[in-house]
C-alpha positions in Angstrom: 52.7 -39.0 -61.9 49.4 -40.8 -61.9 48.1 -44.6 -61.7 46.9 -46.4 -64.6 44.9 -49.1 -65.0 45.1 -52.1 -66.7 42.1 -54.0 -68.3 41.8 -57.7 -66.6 40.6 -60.3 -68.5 39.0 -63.8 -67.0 42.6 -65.2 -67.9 44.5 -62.6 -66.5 42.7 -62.5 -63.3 42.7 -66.1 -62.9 46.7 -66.3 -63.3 46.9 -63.3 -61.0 45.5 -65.3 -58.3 47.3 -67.8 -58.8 50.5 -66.2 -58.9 49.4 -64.3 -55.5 48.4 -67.5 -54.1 51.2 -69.6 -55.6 53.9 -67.7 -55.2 53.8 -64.4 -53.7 52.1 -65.3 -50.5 54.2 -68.7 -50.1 57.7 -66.4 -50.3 56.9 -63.3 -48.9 54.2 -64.3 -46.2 54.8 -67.1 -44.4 52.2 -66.2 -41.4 49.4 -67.9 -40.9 47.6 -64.4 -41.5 48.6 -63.6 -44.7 47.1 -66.5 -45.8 43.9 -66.2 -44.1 43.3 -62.5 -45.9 44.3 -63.6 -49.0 41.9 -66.4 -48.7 39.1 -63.9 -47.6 40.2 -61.7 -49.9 39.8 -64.1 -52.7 36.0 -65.0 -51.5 34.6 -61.7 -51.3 36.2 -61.6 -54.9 34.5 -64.5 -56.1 31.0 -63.5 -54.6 31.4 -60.2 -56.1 31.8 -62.0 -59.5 29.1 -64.4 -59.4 26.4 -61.8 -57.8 24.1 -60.5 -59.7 22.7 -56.8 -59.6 19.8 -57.4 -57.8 22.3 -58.8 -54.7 25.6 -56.8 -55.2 24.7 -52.7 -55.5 26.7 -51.3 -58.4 28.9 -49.0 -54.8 30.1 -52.6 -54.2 31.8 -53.5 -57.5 35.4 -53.2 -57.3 36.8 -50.4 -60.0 40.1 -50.8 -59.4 43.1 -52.6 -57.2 45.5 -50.2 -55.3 49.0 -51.6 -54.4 49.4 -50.3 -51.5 53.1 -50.5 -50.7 53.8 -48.8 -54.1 51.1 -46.0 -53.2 53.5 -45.3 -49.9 56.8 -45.9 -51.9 55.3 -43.4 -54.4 54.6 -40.5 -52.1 51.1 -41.1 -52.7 49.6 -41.8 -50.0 48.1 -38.5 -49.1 46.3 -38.9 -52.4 44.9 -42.1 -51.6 43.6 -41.1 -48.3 41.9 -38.3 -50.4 40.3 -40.5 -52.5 39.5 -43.1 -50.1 37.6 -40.4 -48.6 35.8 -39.2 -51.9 34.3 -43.0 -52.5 33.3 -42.6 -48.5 31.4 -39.6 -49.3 29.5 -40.9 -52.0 28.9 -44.6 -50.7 24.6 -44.4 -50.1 25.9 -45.5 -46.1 27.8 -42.3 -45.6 25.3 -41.1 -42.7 27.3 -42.2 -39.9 30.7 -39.9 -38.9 33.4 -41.7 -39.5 34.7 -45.0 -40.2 37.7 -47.2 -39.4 39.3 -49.8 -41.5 41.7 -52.3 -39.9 45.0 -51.2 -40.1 43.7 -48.0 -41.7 43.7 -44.4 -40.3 40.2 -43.2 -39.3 38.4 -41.1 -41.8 35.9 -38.7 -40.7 33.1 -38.2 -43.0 31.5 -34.7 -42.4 
């Protein structure tokens, strides 16, 4: 098995959104929380859009959007902590030993 991706365009990103903000989160998420990181998730989207390359370095960018759940469900997730690991390494901040991502496993950079 491997992922594919799937070309977003303006359209399709802006119903995705709205779907996740619409619907998704409103049935499956009724915390408080869930709202909050979608909203910051949404932000940090928008900014990444509207930068341009003199703000936002080109590690920044987002490439792609792992669902998580299905990366689990999958029996991938020993693959995703591999690549996770990979973009780590290569990030131009990789100096320090190891970082932790909220509700993420540490990952020690060598």
């Amino acid at each position: 098995m491997h992922l594919q991706g799937y070309a977003f365009t303006p359209a399709h990103r802006t119903q995705l959104l709205r779907d996740l903000k619409d619907v998704v989160i409103p049935q499956k998420c009724q915390s408080k929380r869930a709202q909050v990181g979608f909203d910051t998730w949404a932000r940090y989207i928008d900014a990444q859009k509207t930068a341009t390359n003199e703000t936002l370095p080109v590690s920044r960018s987002i490439d792609l959007l792992i669902d998580g759940a299905n990366v689990g469900y999958y029996g991938l997730s020993k693959w995703y902590a591999d690549a996770k690991r990979a973009l780590l390494l290569r990030s131009p901040s990789h100096n320090t030993s190891h970082k932790k991502y909220k509700d993420d496993a540490e990952i020690h950079v060598s």
